[in-house]
N, C-alpha and C positions, 0 to 999 in steps of 0.2 A: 838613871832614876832607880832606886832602889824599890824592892816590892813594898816596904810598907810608907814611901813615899808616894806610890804608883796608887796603892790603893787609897791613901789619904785622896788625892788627886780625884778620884773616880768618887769616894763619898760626897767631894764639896760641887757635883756633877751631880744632881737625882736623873739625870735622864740618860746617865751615862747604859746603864745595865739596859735599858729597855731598847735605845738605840741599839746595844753594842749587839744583842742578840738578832732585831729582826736585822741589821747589816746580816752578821755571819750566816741567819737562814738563805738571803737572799743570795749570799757569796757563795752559797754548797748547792743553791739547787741551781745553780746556773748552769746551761753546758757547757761542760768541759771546752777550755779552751784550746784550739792547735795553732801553735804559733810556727809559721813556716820557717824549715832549715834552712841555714846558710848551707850551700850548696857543698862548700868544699869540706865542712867539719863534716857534714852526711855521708862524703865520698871517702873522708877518712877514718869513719869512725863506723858505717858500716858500708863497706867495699861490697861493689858487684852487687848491692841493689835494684831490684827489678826497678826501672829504668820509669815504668810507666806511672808506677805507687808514689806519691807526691809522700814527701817524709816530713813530721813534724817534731816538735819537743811541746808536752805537755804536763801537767798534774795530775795526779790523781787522790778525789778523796772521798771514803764510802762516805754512807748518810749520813752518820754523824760527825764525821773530822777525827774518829782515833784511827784510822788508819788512812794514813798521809804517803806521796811518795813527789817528789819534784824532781821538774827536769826530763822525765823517759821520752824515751823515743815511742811515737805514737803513726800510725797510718791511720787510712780511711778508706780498701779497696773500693772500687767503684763498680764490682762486681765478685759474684764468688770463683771465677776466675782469678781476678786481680789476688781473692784472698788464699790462693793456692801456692799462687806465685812467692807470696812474702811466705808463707807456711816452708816451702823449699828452702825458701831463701835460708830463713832462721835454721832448721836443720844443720845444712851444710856448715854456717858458721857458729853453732854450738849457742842460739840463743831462745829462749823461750819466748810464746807468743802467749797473750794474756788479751781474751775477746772481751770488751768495755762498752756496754748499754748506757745506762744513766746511772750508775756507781751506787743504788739507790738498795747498799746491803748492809751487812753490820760484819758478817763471818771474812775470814781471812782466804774468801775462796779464788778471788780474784789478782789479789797482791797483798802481798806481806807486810808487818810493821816493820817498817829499818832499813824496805827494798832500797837501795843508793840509785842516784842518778847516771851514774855510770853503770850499771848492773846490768848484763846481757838482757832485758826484760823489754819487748817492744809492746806496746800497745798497739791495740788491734779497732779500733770507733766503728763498729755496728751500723750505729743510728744514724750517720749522715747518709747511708748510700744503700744499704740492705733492708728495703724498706715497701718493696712491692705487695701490692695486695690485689688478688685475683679469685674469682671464684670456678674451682674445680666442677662443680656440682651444686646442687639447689641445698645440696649438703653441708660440703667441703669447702674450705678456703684456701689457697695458696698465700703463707705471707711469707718474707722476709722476715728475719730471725731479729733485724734494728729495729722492727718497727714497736711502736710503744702501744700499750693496752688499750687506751683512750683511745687512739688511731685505729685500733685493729677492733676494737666497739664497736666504734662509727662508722665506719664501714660494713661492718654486720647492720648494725640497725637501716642504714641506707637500705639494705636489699633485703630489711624483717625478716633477720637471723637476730641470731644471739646466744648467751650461753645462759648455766643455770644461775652461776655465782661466779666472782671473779676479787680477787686482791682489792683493797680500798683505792693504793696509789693508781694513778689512770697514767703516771709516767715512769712506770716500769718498763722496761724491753721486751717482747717475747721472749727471744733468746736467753734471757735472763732469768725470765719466769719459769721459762720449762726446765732449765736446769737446777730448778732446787725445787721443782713440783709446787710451785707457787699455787695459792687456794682461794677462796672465798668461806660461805658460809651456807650448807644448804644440807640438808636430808629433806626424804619426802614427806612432807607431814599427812597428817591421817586422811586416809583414803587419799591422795595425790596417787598417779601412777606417773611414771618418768615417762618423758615426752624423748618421741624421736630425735636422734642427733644430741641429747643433752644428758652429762654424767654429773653425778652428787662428788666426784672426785676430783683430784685435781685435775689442773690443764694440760701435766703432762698423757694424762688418760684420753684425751682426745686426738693425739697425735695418730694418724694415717700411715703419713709415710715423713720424712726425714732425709734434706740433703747435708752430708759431711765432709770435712776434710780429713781423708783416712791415708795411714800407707798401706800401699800396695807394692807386695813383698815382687812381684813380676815385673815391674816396671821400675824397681827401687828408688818410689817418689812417692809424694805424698799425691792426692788425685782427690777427684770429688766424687764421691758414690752416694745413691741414693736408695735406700733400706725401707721397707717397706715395716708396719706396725708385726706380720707373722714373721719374721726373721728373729732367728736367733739372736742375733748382735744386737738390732733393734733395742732388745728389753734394756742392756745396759745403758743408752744414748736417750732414752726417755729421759731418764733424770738423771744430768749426766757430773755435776757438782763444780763444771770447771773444766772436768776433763776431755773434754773433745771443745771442735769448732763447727757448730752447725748453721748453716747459713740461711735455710731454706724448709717452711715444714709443710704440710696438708691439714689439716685441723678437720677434725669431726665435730659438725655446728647444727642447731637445729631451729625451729621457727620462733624469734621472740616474742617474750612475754613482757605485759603490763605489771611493773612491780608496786605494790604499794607498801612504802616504810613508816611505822609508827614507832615514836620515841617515847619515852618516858623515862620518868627520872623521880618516880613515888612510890618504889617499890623498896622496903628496907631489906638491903643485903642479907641480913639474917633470914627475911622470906624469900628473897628469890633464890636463895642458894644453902636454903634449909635440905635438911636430910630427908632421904629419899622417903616416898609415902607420908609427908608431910603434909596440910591441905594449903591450900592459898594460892599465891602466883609464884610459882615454881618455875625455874628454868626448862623444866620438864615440860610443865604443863603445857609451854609457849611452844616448845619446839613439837608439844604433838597437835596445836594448831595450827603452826606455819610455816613449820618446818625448818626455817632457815632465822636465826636470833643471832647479836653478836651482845655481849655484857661489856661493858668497858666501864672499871671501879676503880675511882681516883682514892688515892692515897690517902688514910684516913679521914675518910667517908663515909657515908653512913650508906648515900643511897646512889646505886648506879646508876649508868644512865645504860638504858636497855633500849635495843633496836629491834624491832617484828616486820620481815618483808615476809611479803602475804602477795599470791598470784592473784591478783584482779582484772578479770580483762577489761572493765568498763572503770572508768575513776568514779568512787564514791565520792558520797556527798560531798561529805567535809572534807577530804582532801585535798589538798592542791596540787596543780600539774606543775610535774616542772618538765621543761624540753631541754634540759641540758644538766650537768653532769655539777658537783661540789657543790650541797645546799646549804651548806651549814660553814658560815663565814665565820663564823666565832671561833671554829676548831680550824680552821685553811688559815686565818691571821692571825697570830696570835696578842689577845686581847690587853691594853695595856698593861693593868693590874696582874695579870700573869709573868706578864715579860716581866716589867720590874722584878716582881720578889723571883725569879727563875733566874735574872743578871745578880739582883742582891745572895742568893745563894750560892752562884760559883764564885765571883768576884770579894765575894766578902767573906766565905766560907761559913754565912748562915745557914748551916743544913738542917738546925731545929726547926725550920722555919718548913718545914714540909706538909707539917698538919695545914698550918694558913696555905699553901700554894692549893693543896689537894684540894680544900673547900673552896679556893676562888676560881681553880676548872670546874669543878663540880655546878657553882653557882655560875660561871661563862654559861655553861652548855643548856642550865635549866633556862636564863634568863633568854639565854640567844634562841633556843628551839619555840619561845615565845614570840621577841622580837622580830624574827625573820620568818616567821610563819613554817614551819620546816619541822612542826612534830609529826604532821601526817601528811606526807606527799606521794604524790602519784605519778608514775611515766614509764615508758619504753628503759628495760631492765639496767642499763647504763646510766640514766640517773639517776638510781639511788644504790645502785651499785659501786660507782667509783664515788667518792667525796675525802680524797687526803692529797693535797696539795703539797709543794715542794716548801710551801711559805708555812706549813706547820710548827710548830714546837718541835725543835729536833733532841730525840731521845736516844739510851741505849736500848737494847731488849734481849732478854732471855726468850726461849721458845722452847714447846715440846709438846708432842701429839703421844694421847692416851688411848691408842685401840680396845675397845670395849663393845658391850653389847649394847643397844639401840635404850634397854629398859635397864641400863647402869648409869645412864650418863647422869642422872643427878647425884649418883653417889660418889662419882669420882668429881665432878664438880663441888660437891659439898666439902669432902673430905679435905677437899687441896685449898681450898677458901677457908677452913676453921682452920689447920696449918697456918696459911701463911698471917692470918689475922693474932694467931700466936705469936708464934715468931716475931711478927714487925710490932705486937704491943712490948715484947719482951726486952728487944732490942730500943724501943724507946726509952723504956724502964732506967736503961743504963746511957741516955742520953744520947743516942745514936740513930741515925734515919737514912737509913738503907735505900730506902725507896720513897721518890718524889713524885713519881708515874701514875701508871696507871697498871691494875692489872686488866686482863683483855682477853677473852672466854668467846669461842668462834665452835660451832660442831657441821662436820662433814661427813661425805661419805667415806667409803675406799674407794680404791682404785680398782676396779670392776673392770677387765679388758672386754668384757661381753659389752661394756657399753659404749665400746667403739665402734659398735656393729659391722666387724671386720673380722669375720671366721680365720682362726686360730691366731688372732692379737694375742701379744703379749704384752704379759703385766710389767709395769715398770723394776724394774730390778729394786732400785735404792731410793726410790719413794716412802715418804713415812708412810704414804696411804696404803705400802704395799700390802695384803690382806695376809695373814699369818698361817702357816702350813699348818699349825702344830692345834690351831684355832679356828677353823676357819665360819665358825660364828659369831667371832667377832666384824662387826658390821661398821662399826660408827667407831670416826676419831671426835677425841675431844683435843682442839688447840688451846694451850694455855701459854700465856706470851705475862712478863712483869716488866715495865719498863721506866726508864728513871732518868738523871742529866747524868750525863760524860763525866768522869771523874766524882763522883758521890764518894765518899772514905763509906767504908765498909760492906759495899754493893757486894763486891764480890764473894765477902764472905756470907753474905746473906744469901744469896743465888744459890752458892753453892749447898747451903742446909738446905733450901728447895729442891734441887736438883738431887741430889741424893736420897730426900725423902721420897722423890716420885718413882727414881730406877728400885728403889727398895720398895716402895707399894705397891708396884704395877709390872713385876719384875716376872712377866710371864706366866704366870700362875693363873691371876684371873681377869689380870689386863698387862697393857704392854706398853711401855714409853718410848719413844723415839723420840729421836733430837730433829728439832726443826733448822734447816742446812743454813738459809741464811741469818740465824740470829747468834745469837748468845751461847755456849753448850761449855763442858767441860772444864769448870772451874775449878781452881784450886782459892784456896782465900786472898791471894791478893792480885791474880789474873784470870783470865776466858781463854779457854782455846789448848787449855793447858793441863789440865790433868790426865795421866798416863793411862789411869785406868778406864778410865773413860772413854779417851781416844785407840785406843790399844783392842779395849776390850769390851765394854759397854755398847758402842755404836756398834763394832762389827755382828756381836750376838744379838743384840735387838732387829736382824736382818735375816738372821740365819747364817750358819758357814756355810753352807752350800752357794746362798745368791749373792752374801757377801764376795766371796772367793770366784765365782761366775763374773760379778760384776767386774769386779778390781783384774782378771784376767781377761774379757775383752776388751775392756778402756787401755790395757799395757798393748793389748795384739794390737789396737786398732794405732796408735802411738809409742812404738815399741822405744822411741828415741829420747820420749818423756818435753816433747816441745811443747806441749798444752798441759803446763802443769806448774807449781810453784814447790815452795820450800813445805808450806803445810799440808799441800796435798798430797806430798813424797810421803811425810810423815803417816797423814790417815792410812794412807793405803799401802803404808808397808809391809 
């Protein structure tokens, strides 16, 4: 069938795009399948396999399907034992190991586009087996590095812990989250004091202690050792990109809190994200009442939909409780009228059609936080902290955190929103629509090692949240994420004027950009991942040489053989 048969075929189908989409949602968020080896191709194709590690042949594919691989060889140790063993193993025979949560990234930190299925590259499955959860202390948690957020929630909320903020998706891995300093959304709002056990930073700032698979130059093997939060080496393995295999952490956790989230969606862009000393409802104003906001503004738009968790320990009135987790089914399904014109713009290559998509999310979300009762809810911090299911609308996304000071954040908010509302009118101008997304505005703390409460913790080396030598009142990150469908003509050159415009505004002086690890970074105009200067020299100086150069030489000591690493990762930290 030729493509413009293929596509006649799908127009005389209207149900064809809306189908075709929730199918591929439901085919990506599924887990990874391991389909058992034939015994003897396993024996001939990797010899002298630890005997006990059952071996499979699988897929893999990040969140949104641009990065594909078929076929690898895949395990599932059934202990961090068992994953010591295959870690040897791959040494000896010159193959690299690649640790696999729920694939739930965008960045090339995990496998590469092009990896072949014959390619020395074993996959390593986390999440069936590395999964335990125990408590240390009335504190501390002991989990496994597979286990997934939602999981490792639930289990806090079970024994009324919790943390302050945490990522949307609830099926993320630990493992996964700590190695790219995964976040939520939280500073302390006016008069809050920070409650025992709990950081405004990311998750990897609660890290204790940390079990790895390291070599050890004395016994010339790889081994399991476990690094406590004041060790030297530590700080690199906090956020570690990829580069190591951690099986096992201690998390610093403190007593849960009653979250209450209020939504809205009547607030015109122009006010919430007006220039600083503005009067009205200002991004600012929200975050010095509750500290913790996330903005998420659809695509030619007018009015975002704005989220306020507010600490409650009693549920008010109007509220509703919820006892569990993803309140908001209009944004977890994606809503007919969306799918459609979302299948009519890839399949058909209507990308003018982005202003209509923008306003019928726009309209989902106002009409759903209606219908579903879910503008004002209240519960134990887990449900209203996780709500992005695997059945969402699957997008790309850029990222990048803007270290600043606590009483800058609306001007570095304002500035990068009249930017980008330039930009995407100008590029319409010429018939062109970059973006069909959403932009998505999150503020945090840093990574504060004091608030590990762990005398002489160390800061995470390669953390955006790491807090700046050169600065160090800078306080507050701003997260700025744009996100759009797979394959859009001209994204990437649109990104790219972003991204350039933020390393040049925020370029140390009086704020500072850093790339957020698993998203989007380093564009050149017609790909990610790909610009020299950026990769070369942008990321490493937005870190410093000194922690740069620290880091990138304990990750090489700790793996002098480079078996936890890939082709991109060779490249970053060349």
């Amino acid at each position: 069938m030729t493509d413009r048969s293929a596509n006649n075929h799908r127009q005389e189908d209207p149900s064809w795009s809306r189908r075709g989409f929730l199918l591929s949602a439901a085919a990506l968020a599924a887990v990874p399948v391991l389909i058992a080896a034939d015994p003897a191709v396993a024996a001939e194709q990797l010899p002298d396999f630890p005997a006990d590690v059952a071996l499979y042949r699988s897929a893999y594919r990040n969140w949104v399907g641009e990065i594909t691989a078929d076929g690898l060889w895949a395990c599932a140790p059934t202990d961090p034992a068992q994953a010591v063993a295959v870690v040897n193993w791959a040494w000896r025979h010159g193959w690299r190991v690649r640790a696999r949560g729920s694939s739930h990234g965008w960045s090339p930190l995990t496998i590469t586009e092009g990896t072949a299925s014959d390619a020395p590259v074993l996959l390593v499955d986390t999440a069936s087996h590395l999964t335990g959860l125990s408590l240390d202390s009335d504190s501390a948690v002991r989990a496994g590095t597979g286990v997934t957020l939602e999981a490792l929630l639930t289990y806090l909320e079970e024994h009324r812990l919790g943390v302050t903020a945490a990522p949307a998706p609830g099926d993320l891995t630990l493992g996964g989250a700590l190695a790219i300093d995964a976040h939520g959304s939280a500073v302390p709002a006016e008069g809050e004091q920070r409650l025992p056990g709990q950081t405004y930073g990311s998750l990897s700032n609660r890290i204790l202690s940390l079990t790895a698979v390291v070599w050890d130059e004395d016994s010339g093997a790889y081994v399991l050792r476990t690094y406590d939060r004041d060790e030297a080496d530590a700080a690199a393995l906090l956020t570690h990109l990829g580069r190591a295999l951690i099986t096992e952490v201690v998390l610093r956790v403190g007593a849960n809190s009653n979250l209450r989230c209020v939504s809205r969606t009547d607030i015109p862009a122009g006010e919430l994200f007006a220039a600083p000393g503005s009067d009205g409802r200002t991004l600012a104003s929200y975050l010095e009442q509750a500290g913790r906001v996330e903005a998420i503004w659809f695509a030619f738009t007018e009015f975002p939909w704005l989220k306020v968790w507010s600490v409650e320990p009693t549920k008010p009135l109007t509220s509703r409780r919820v006892t569990s987790p993803y309140n908001y089914p209009f944004s977890d399904n994606v809503p007919t009228l969306v799918a459609d014109l979302a299948g009519r713009m890839v399949s058909d290559a209507a990308w003018y059609l982005a202003p209509v998509l923008g306003n019928a999310q726009l309209d989902a979300a106002a009409l759903g936080l209606v219908a579903t009762l879910s503008a004002d809810i209240w519960g134990p911090s887990k449900n209203t902290l996780l709500y992005i299911k695997p059945t969402t609308l699957r997008v790309t996304a850029n990222g990048y955190a803007v270290l600043t000071t606590r009483d800058q954040v609306q001007r570095v908010v304002s500035e990068f929103t009249d930017h980008y509302r330039e930009r995407l009118t100008a590029y319409a101008a010429l018939g062109r629509f970059p973006v069909n997304g959403t932009v998505e505005i999150r503020v945090t703390g840093l990574d504060d090692p004091a608030e590990a409460e762990l005398d002489g913790a160390r800061a995470p080396l390669l953390s955006a949240l790491r807090a700046s030598d050169a600065h160090p009142e800078w306080d507050t990150a701003v997260w700025l994420d744009i996100l759009t469908l797979p394959g859009t003509p001209y994204a990437e050159a649109f990104l790219r004027e972003i991204e350039l415009f933020l390393l040049d505004s925020h370029d140390g002086t009086d704020a500072l950009t850093r790339v957020e690890w698993s998203k989007g970074w380093a564009y050149t105009d017609a790909a990610v991942w790909s610009d020299e200067e950026v990769l070369g020299t942008a990321v490493p100086a937005s870190f410093g040489e000194a922690a740069w150069g620290q880091a990138a030489g304990v990750l090489d000591r700790l793996d002098p053989h480079g078996v936890f690493g890939n082709a991109f990762l060779d490249r970053l930290f060349d």
